[in-house]
N, CA, C and O atoms as a printed pandas DataFrame, in Angstrom:
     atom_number atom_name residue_name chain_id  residue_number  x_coord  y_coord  z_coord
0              1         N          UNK        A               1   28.474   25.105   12.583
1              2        CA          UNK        A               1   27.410   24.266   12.097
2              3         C          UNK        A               1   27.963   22.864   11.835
3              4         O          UNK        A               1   28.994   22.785   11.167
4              5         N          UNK        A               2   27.389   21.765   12.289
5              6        CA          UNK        A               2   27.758   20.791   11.917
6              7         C          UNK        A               2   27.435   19.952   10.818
7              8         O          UNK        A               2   26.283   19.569   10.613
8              9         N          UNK        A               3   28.727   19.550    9.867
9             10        CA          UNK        A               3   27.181   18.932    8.851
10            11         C          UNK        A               3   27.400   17.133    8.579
11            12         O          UNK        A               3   28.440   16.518    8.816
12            13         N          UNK        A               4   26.196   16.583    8.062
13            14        CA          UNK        A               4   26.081   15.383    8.457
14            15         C          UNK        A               4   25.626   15.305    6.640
15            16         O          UNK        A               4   24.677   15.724    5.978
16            17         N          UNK        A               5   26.927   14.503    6.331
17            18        CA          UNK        A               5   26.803   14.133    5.231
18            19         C          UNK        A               5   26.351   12.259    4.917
19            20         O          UNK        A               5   26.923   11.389    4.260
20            21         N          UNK        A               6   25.725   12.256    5.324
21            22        CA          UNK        A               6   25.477   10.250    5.660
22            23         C          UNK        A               6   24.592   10.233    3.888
23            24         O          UNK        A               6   24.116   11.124    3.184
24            25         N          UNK        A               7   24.692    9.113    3.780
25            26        CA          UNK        A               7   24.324    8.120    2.254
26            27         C          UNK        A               7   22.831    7.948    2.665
27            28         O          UNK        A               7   22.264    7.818    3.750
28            29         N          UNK        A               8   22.483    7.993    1.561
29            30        CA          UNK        A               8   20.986    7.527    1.868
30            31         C          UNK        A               8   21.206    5.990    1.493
31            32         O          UNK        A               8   22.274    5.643    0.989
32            33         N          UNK        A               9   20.170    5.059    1.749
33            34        CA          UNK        A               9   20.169    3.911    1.516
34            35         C          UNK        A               9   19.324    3.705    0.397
35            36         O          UNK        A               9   18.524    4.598    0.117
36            37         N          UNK        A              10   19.379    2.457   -0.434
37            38        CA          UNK        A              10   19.036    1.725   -1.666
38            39         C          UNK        A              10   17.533    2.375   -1.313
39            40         O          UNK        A              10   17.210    3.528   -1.599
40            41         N          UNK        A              11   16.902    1.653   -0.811
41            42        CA          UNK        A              11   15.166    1.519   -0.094
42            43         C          UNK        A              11   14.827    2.774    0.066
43            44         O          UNK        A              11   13.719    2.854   -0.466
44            45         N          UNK        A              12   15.188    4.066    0.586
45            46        CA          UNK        A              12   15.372    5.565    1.046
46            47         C          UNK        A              12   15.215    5.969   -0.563
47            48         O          UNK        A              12   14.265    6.654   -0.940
48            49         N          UNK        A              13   16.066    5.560   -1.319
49            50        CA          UNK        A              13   16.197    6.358   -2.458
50            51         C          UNK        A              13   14.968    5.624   -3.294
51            52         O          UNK        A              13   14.013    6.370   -3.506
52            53         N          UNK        A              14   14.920    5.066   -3.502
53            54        CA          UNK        A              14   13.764    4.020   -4.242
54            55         C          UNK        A              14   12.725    4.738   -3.602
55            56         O          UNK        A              14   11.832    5.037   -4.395
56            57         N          UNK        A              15   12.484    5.220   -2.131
57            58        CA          UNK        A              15   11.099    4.693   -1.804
58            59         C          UNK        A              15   10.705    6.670   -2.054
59            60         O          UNK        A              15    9.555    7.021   -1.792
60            61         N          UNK        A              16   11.982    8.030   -2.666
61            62        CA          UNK        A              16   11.467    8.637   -2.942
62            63         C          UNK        A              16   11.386    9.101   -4.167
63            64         O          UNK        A              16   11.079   10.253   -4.475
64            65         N          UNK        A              17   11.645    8.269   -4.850
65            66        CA          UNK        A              17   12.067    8.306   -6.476
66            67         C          UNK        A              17   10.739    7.097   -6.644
67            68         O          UNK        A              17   11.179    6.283   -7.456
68            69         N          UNK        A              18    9.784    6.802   -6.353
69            70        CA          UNK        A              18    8.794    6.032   -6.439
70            71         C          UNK        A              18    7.797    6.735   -7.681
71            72         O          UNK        A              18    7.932    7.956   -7.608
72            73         N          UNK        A              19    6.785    6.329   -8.860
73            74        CA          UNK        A              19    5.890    6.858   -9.241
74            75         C          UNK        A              19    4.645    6.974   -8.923
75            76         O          UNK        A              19    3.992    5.941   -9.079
76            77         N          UNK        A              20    4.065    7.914   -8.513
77            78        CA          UNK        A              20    3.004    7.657   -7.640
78            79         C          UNK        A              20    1.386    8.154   -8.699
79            80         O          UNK        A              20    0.189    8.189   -8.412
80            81         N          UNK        A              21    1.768    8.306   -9.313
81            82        CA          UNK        A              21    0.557    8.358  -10.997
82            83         C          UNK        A              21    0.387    6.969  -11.087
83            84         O          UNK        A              21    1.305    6.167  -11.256
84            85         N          UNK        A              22   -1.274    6.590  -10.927
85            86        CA          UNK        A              22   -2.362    8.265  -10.799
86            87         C          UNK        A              22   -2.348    8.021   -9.452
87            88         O          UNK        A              22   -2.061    6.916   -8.994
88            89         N          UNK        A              23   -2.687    9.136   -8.667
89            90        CA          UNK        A              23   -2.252    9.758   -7.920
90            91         C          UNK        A              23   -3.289    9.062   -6.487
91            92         O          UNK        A              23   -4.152    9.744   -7.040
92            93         N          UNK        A              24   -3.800    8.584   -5.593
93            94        CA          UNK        A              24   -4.859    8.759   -4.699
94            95         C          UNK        A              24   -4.339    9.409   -2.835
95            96         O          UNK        A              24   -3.450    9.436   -1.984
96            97         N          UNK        A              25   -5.536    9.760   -3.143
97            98        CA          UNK        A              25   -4.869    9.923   -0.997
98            99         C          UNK        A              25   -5.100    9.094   -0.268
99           100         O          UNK        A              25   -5.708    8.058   -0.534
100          101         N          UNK        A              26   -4.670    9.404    0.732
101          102        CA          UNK        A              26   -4.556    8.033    1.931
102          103         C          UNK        A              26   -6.108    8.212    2.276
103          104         O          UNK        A              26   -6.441    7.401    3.141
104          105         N          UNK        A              27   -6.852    8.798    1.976
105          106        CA          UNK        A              27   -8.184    9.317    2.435
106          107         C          UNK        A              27   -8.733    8.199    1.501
107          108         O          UNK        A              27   -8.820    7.044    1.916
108          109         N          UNK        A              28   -9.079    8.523    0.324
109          110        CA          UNK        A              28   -9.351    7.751   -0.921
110          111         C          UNK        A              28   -9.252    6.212   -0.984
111          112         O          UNK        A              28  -10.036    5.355   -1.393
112          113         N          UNK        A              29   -8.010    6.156   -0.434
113          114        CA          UNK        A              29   -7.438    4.467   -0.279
114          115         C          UNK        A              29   -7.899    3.933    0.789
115          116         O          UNK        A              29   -7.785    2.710    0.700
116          117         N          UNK        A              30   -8.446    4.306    1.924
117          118        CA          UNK        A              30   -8.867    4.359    2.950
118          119         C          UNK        A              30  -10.282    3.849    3.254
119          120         O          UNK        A              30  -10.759    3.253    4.219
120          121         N          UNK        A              31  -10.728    4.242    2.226
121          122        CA          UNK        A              31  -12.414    4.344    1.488
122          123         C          UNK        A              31  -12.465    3.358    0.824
123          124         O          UNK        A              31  -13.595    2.878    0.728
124          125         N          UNK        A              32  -11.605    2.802    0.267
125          126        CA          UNK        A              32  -11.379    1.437   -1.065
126          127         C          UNK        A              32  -10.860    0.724   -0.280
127          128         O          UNK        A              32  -10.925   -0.426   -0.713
128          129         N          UNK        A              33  -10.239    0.776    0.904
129          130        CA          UNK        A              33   -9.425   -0.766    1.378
130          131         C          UNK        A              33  -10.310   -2.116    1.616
131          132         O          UNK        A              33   -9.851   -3.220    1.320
132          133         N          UNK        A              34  -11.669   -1.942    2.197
133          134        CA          UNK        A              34  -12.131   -3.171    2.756
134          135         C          UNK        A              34  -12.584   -3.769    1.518
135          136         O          UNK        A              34  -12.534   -4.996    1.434
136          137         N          UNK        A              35  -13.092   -2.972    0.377
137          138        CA          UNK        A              35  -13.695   -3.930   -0.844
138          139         C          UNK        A              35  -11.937   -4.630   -1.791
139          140         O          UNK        A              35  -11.637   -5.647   -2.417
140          141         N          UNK        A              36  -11.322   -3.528   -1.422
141          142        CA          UNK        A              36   -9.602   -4.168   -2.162
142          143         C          UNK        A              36   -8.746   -5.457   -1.954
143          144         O          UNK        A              36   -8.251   -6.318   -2.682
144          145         N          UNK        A              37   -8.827   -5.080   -0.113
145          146        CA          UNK        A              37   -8.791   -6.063    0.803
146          147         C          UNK        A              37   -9.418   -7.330    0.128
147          148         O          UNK        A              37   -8.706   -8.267   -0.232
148          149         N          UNK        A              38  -10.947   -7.323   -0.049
149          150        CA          UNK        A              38  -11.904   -8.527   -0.464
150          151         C          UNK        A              38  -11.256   -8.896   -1.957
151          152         O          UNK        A              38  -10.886  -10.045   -2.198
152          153         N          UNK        A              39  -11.199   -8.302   -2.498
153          154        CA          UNK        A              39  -10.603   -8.998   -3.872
154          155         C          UNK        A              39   -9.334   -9.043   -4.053
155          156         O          UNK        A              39   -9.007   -9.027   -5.240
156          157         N          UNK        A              40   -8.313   -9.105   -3.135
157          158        CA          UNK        A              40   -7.015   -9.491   -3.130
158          159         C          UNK        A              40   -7.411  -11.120   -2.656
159          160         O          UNK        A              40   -7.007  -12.037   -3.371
160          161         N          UNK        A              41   -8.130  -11.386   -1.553
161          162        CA          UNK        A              41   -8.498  -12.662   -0.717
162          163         C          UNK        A              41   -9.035  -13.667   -1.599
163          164         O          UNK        A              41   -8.781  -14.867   -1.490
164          165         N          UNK        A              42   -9.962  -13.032   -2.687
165          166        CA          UNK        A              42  -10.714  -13.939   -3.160
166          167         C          UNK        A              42   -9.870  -13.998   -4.483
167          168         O          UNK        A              42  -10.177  -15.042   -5.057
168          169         N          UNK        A              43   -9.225  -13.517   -4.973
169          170        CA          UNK        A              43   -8.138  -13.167   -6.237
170          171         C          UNK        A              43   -8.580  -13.282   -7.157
171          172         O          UNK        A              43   -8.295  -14.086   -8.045
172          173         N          UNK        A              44  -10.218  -11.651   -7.094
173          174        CA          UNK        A              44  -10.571  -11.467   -8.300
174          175         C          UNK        A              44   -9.856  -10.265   -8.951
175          176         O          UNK        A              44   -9.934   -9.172   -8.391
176          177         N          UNK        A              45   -9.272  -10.381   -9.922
177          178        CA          UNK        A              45   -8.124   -9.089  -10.395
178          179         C          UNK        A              45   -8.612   -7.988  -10.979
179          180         O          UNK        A              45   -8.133   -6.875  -10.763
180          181         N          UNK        A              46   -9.751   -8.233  -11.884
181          182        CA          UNK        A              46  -10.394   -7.223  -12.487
182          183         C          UNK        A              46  -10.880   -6.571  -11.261
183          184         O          UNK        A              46  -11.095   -5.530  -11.881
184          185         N          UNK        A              47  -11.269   -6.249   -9.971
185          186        CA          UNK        A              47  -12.116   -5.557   -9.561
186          187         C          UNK        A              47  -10.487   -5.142   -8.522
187          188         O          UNK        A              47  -10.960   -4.603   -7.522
188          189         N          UNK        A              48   -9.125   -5.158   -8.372
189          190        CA          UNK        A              48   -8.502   -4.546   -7.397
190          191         C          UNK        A              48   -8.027   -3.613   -8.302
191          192         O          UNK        A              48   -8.067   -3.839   -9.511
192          193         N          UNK        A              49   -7.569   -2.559   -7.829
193          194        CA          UNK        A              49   -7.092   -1.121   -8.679
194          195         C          UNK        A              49   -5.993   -0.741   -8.923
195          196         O          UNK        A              49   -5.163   -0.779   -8.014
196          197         N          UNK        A              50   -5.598   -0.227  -10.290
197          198        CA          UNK        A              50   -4.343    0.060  -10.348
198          199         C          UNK        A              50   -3.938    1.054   -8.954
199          200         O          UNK        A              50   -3.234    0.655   -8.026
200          201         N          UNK        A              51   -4.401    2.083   -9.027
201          202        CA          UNK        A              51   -4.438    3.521   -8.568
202          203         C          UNK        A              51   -4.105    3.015   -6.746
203          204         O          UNK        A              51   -3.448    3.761   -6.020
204          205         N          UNK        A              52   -4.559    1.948   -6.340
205          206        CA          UNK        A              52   -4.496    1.671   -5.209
206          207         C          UNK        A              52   -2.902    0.895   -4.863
207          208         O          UNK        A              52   -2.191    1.157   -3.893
208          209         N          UNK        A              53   -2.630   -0.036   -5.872
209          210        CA          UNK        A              53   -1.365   -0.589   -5.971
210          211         C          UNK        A              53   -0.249    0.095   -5.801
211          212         O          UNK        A              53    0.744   -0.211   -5.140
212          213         N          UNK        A              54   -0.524    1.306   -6.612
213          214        CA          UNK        A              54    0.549    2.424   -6.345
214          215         C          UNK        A              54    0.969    3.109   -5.298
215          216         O          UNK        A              54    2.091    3.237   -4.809
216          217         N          UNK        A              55   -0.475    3.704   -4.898
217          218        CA          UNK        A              55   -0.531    4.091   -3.212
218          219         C          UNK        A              55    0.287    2.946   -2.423
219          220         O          UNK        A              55    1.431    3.197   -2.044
220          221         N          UNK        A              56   -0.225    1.852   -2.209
221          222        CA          UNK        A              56    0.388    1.001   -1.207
222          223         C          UNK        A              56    1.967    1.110   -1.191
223          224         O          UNK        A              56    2.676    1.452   -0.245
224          225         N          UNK        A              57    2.346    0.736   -2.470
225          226        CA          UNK        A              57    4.011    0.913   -2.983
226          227         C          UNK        A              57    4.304    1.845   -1.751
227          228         O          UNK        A              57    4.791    1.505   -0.672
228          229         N          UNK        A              58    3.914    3.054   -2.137
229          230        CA          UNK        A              58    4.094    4.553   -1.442
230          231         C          UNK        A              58    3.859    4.770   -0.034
231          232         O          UNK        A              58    4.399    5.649    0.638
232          233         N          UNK        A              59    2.880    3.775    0.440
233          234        CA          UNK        A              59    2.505    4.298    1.680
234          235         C          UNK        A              59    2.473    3.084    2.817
235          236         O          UNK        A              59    1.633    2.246    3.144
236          237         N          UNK        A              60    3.722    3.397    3.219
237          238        CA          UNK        A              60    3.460    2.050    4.387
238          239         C          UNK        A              60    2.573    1.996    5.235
239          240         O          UNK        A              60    2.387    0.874    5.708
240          241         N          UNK        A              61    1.748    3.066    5.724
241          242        CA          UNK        A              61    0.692    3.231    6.895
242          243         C          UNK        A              61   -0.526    2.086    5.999
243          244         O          UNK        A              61   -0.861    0.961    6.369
244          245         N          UNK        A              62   -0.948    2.770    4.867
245          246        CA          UNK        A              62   -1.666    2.198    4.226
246          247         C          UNK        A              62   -1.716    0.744    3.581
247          248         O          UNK        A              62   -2.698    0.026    3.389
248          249         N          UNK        A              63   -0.295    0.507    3.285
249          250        CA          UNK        A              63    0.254   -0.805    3.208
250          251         C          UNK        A              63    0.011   -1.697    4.303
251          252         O          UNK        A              63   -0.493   -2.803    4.105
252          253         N          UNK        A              64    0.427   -1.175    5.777
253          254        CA          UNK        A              64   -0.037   -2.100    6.433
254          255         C          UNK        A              64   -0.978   -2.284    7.285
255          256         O          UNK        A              64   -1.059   -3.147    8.158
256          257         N          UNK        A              65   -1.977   -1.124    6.908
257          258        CA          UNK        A              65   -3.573   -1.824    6.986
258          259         C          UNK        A              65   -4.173   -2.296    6.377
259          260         O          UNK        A              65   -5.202   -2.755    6.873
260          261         N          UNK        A              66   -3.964   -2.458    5.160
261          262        CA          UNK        A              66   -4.381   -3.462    4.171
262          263         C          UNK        A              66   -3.823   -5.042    4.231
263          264         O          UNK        A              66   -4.500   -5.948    3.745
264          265         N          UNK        A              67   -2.623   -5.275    4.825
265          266        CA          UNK        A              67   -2.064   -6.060    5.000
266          267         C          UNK        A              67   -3.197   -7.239    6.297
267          268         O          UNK        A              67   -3.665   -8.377    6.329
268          269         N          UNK        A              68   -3.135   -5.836    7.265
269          270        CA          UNK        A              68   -4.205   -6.155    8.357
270          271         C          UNK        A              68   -5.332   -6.924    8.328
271          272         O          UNK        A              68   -5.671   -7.828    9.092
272          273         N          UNK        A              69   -5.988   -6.384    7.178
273          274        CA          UNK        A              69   -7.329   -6.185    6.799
274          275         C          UNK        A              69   -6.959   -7.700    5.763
275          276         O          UNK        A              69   -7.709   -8.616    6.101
276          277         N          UNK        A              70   -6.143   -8.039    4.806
277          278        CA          UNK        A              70   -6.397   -9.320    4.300
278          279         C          UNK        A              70   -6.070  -10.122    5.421
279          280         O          UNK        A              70   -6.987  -10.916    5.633
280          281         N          UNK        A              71   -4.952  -10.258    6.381
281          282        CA          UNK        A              71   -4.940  -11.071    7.563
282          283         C          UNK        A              71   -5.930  -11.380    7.945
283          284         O          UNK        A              71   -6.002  -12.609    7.987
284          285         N          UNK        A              72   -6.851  -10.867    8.291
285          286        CA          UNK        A              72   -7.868  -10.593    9.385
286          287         C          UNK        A              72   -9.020  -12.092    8.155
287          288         O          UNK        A              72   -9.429  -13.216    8.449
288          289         N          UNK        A              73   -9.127  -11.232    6.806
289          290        CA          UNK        A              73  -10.278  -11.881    6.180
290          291         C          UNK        A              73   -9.688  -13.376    5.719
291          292         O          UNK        A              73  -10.425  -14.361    5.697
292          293         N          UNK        A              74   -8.276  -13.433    5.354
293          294        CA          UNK        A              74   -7.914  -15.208    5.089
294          295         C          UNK        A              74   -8.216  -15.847    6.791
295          296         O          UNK        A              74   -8.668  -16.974    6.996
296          297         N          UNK        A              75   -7.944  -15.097    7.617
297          298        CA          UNK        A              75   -8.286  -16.024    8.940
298          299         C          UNK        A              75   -9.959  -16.635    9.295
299          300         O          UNK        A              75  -10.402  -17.669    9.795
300          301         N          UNK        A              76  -10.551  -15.391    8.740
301          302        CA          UNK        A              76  -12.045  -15.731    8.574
302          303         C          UNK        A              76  -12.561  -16.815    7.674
303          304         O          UNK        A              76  -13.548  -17.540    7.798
304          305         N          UNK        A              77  -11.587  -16.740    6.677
305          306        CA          UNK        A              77  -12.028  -17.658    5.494
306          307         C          UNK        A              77  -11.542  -19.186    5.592
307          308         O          UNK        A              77  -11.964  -20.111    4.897
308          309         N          UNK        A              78  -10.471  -19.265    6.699
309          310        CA          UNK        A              78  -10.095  -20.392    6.865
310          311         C          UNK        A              78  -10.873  -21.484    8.078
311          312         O          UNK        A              78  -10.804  -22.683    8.351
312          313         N          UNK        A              79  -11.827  -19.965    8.723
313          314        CA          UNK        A              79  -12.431  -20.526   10.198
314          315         C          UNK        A              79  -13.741  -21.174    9.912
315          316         O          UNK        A              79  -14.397  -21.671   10.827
């Protein structure tokens, strides 16, 4: 058997030692991105979510469709 003792990296360890309370699914966040999206753009704070902040931390898929999705609306807002 061979074994492969390699280091995890800084980012690796961080990104599974992350807190992910309270908790949402990518389903959930998914459902909230385009209004989240809108109030990241317009930088109203009371209306973006804790619960979503966390997710993103956690979830790069989700991270970078949201990322997408404000791209998309500052380009609109600038046109």
């Amino acid at each position: 058997m061979t074994s492969h003792q390699g280091r995890l990296s800084r980012d690796v360890v961080e990104s599974l030692t992350l807190d992910t309370e309270p908790w949402l699914s990518c389903e959930e966040c998914f459902d909230l991105m385009d209004s989240y999206a809108e109030a990241v753009v317009a930088g109203t704070e009371p209306r973006r979510r804790h619960d979503m902040e966390v997710h993103l931390r956690a979830c790069p898929a989700c991270f970078q469709e949201v990322e997408s999705l404000v791209a998309l609306l500052q380009q609109d807002s600038a046109d």
